[in-house]
C-alpha positions in Angstrom: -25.0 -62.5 -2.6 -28.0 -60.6 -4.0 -29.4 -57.8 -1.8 -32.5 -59.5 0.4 -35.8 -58.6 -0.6 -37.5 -55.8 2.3 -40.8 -58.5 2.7 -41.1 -59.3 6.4 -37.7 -58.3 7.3 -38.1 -55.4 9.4 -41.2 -56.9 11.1 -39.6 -59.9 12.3 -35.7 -58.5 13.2 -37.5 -55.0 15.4 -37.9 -56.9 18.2 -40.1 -55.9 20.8 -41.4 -52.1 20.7 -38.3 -51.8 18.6 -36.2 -53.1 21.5 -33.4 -55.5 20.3 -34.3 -59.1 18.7 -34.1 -61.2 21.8 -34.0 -65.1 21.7 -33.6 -67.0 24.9 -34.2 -70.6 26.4 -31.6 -73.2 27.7 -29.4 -74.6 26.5 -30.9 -78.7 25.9 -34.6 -79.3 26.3 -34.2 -81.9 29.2 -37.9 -82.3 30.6 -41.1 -81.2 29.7 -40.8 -79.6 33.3 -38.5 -77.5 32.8 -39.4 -76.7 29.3 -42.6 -75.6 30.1 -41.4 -73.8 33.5 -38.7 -71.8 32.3 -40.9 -70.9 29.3 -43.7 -69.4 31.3 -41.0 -67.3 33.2 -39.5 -66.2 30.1 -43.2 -65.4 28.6 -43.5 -62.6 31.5 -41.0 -60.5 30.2 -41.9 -58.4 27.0 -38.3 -58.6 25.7 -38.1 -62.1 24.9 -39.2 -62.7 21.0 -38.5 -66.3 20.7 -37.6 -69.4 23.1 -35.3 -71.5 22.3 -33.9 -75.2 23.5 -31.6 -77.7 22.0 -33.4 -80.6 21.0 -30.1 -82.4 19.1 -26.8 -81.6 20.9 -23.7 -82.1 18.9 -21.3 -83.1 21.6 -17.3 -83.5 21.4 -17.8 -86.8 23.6 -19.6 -89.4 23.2 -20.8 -90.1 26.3 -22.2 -86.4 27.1 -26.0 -85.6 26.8 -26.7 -85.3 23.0 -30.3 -84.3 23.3 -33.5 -86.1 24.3 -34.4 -86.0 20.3 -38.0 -85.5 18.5 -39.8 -86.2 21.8 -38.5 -82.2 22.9 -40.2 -80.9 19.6 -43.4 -81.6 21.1 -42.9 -79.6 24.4 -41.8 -76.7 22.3 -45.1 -77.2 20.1 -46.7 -76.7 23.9 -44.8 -74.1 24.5 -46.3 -72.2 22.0 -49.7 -73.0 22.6 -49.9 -72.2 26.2 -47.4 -69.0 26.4 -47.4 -67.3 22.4 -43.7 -67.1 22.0 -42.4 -68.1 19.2 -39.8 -71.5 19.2 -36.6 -72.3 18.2 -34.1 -75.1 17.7 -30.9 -76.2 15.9 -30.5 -78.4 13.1 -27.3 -80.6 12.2 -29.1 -82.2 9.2 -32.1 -83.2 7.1 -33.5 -84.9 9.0 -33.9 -82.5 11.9 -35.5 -79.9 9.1 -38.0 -82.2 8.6 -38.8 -83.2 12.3 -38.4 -79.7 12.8 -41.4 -78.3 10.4 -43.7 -81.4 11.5 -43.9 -79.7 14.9 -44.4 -75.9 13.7 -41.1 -74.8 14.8 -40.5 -70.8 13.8 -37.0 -70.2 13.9 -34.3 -72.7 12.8 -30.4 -71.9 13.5 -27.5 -73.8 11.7 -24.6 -74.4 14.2 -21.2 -73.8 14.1 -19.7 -77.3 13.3 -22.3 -77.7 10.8 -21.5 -74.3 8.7 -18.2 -75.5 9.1 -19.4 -78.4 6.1 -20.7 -77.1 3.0 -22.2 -80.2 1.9 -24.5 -80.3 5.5 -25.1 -76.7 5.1 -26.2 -77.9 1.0 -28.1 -80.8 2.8 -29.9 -78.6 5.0 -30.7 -75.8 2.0 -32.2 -78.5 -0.2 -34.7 -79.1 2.7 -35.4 -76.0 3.6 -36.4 -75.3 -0.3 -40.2 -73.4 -0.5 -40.3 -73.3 3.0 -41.2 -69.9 4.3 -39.3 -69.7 7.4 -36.9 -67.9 9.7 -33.1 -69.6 9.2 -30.3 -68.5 11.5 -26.8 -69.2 10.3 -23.9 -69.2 13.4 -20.5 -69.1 12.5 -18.2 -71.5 11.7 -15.8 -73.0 14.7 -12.9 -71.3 12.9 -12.6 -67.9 12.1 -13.6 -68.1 7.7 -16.1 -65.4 7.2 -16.5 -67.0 3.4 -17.0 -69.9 5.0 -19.9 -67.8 6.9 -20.7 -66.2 4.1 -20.9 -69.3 1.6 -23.5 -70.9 4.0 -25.4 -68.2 4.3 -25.4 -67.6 0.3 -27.0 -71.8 0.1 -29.8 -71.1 2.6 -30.8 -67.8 0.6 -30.3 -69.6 -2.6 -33.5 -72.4 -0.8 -35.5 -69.2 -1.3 -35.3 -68.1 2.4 -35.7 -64.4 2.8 -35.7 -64.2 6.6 -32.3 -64.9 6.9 -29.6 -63.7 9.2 -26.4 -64.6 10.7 -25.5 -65.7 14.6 -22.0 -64.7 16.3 -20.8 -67.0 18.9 -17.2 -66.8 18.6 -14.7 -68.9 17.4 -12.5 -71.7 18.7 -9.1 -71.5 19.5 -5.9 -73.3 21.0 -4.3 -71.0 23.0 -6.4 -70.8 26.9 -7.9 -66.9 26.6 -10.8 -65.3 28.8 -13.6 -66.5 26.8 -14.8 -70.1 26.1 -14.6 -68.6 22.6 -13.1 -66.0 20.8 -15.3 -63.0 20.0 -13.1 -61.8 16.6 -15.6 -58.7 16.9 -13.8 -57.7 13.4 -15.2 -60.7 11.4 -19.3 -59.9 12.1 -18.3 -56.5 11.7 -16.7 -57.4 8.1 -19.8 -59.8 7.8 -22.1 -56.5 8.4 -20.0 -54.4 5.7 -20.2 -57.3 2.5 -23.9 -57.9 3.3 -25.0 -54.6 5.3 -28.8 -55.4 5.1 -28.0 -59.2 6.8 -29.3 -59.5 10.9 -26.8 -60.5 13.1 -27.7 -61.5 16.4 -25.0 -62.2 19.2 -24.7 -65.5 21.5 -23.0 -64.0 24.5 -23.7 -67.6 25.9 -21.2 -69.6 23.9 -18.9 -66.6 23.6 -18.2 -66.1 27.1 -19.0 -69.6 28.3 -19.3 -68.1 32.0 -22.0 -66.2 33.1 -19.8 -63.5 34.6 -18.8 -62.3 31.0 -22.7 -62.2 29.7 -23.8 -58.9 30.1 -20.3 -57.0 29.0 -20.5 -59.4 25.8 -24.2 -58.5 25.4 -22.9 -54.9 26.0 -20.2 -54.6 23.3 -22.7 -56.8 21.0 -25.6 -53.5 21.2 -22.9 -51.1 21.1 -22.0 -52.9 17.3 -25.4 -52.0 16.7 -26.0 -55.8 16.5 -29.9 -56.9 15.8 -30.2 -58.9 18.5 -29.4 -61.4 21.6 -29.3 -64.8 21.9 -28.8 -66.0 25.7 -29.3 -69.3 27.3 -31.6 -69.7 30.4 -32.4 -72.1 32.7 -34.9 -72.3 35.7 -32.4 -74.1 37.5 -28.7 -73.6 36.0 -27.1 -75.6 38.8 -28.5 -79.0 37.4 -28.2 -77.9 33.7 -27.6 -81.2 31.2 -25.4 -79.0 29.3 -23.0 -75.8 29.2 -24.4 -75.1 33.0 -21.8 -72.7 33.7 -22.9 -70.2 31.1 -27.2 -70.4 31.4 -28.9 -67.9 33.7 -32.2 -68.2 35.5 -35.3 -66.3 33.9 -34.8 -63.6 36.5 -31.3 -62.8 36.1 -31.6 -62.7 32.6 -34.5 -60.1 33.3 -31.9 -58.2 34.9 -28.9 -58.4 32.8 -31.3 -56.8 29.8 -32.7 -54.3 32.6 -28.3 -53.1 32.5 -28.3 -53.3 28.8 -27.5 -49.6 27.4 -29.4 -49.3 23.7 -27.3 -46.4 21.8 -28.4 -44.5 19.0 -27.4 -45.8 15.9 -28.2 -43.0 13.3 -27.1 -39.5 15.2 -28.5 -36.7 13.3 -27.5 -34.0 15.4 -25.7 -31.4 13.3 -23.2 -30.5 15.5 -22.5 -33.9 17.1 -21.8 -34.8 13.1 -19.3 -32.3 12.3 -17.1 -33.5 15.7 -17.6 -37.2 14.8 -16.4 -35.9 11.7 -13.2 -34.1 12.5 -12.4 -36.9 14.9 -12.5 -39.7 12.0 -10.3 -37.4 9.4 -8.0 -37.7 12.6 -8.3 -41.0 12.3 -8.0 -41.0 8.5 -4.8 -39.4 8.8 -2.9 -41.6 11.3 -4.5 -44.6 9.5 -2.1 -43.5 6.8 1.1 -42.4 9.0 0.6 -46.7 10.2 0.3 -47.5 6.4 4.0 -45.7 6.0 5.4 -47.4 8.7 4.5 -50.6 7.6 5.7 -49.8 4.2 9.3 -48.7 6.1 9.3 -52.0 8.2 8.9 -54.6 5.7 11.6 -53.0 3.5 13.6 -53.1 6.7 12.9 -56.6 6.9 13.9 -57.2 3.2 17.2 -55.9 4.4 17.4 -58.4 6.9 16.2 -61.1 3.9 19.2 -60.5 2.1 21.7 -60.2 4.8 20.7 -63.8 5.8 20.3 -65.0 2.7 24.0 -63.8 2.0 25.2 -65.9 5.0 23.1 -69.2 4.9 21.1 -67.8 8.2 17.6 -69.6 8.7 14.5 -66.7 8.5 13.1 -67.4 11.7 15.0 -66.8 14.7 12.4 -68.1 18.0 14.6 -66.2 20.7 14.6 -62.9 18.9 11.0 -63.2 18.2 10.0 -63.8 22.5 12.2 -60.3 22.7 10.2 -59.0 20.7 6.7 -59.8 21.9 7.9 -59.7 25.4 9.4 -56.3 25.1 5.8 -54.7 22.6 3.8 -56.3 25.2 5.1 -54.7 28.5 5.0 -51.3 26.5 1.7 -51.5 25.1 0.1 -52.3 28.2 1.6 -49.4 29.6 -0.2 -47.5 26.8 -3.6 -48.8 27.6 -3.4 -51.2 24.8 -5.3 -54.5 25.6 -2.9 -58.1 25.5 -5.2 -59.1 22.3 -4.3 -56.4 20.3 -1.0 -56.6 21.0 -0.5 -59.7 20.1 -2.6 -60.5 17.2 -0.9 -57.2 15.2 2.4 -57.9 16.4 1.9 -61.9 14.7 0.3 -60.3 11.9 3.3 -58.3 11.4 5.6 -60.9 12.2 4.2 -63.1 9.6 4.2 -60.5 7.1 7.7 -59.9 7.9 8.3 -63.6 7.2 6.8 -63.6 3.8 8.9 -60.3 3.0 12.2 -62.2 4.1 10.7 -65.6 2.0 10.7 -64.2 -1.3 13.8 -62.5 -1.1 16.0 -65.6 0.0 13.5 -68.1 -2.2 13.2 -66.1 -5.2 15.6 -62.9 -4.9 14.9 -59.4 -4.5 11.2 -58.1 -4.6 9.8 -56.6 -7.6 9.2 -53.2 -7.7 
């Protein structure tokens, strides 16, 4: 993807006197009530940038609130006139885009099972071509940063230049902390393929609790993302939609009021030259892991040919709980957290596998 023209860039992702891009709003547009009264809350405070509601919910079920439609595009409209933010919404098609610009929306987003579908995403682009407008891409449910990448890449190729990306997590089986999955190494991959990209963070559909907002929100600053994205409600309780995870005006006010805004360009001479010697440590036992790796996989061949030479299936399940059972207990000990554990341990694991594969599938490895 080309490097993004510098236009209105800057402008639009500073945020409030330079404070961090900050969208807000809940969750589904439900009333013109509580559009309008949570939007005058959120008008008070000088953070907020945009304001944001759902006007088309894509729902797992059928029979769950899926939006009240076009008819919320003309509160947001109001919204605009009577408080000066800025409004946003999501679009899941053409159609949306469309209804969308008729009613002078500023910011579209693209969700995460839409930028999951290349042709939508292609669908969307097409409509969004000569339109001079602010698009927002979220990640897709699972975790494919081309995939993020490739929708990304078909709105810029529409001709939008104030484009950036949206983290929300991703899905996953397994029942973890977090509704979903923060994978903090895929926006921060994102940030190093495309490093003049914004990326704002959606603590809301990450933690999916409010209890989790403000250390998400926290972590998301400390990555030096652009900006926030956080669903509020004037009345959470009574929410349409994800209630559990939508704060009032006022205790959003307060969450940001916590927030810790780091400096992301030190320039202190001598606060360099530590950062410094501290990374070559890092360097250095960056490469002392690369040699263990190196000496475990041909350990593992070892083990490839030594069931290969007695008809012995690769994967053995009991010896593989020992061994997650046994890194787990001692990595916590270390002060290791339960995620890193176990998503190196199955990264190894795997690789291990594929070591083992091509030794019994297609004999020894080439050198």
């Amino acid at each position: 993807m080309a490097a993004q023209p510098e236009n209105t860039r800057i402008k639009d992702w500073k945020g409030y006197k330079g404070r961090p891009f900050m969208i807000a709003g809940p969750c589904s547009a439900e009333t013109e009530d509580q559009v309008m009264e949570t939007a005058r809350q959120l008008a008070k405070m000088d953070q907020i940038s945009i304001y944001r509601a759902g006007i088309w919910k894509p729902r797992t079920r059928p029979n769950s609130f899926e939006g009240v439609g076009s008819e919320g595009l003309k509160w947001l409209r109001t919204v605009k006139q009577e408080t000066g933010l800025l409004v946003g919404t999501e679009v899941a098609n053409e159609k949306h885009v469309y209804e969308a610009l008729k009613y002078g929306v500023d910011l579209l987003w693209i969700g995460a099972r839409t930028s999951v579908n290349p042709f939508t995403v292609q669908e969307i682009s097409d409509a969004l071509n000569g339109v001079d407008i602010m698009v927002l891409v979220k990640n897709p449910v699972n975790p494919d940063l081309d995939l993020w990448i490739g929708a990304i890449e078909r709105i810029a190729r529409a001709g939008i230049t104030r484009i950036g990306a949206i983290h929300r997590g991703f899905s996953s089986y397994e029942k973890t902390l977090y509704r979903n999955q923060p994978n903090w190494q895929l926006p921060i991959e994102l940030r190093r393929r495309i490093p003049e990209l914004p990326i704002i963070c959606d603590p809301s559909h990450i933690s999916g609790s409010r209890q989790f907002l403000h250390e998400i929100s926290q972590k998301a600053m400390d990555l030096n993302f652009d900006g926030l994205m956080i669903e509020s409600h004037i009345d959470p309780s009574k929410a349409l939609s994800d209630a559990a995870q939508q704060l009032t005006p006022n205790d959003l006010k307060e969450l940001l009021s916590r927030l810790i805004y780091r400096n992301p360009d030190p320039s202190d001479p001598k606060l360099l030259d530590v950062l410094g010697e501290l990374r070559q440590q890092i360097d250095i036992y960056d490469d002392h892991l690369l040699d263990l790796m190196e000496k475990r996989m041909k350990v593992a061949e070892t083990i490839g040919r030594y069931k290969k030479e007695n008809n012995i299936t690769i994967l053995q399940s009991t010896r593989w709980d020992e061994i997650i059972k046994k890194v787990m207990a001692k990595g916590l000990v270390k002060g290791l957290s339960q995620e890193l554990i176990d998503t190196i341990f199955k990264a190894i694991h795997q690789e291990s596998i594929n070591h083992q594969m091509k030794v019994m599938n297609n004999g020894e490895k080439e050198h």
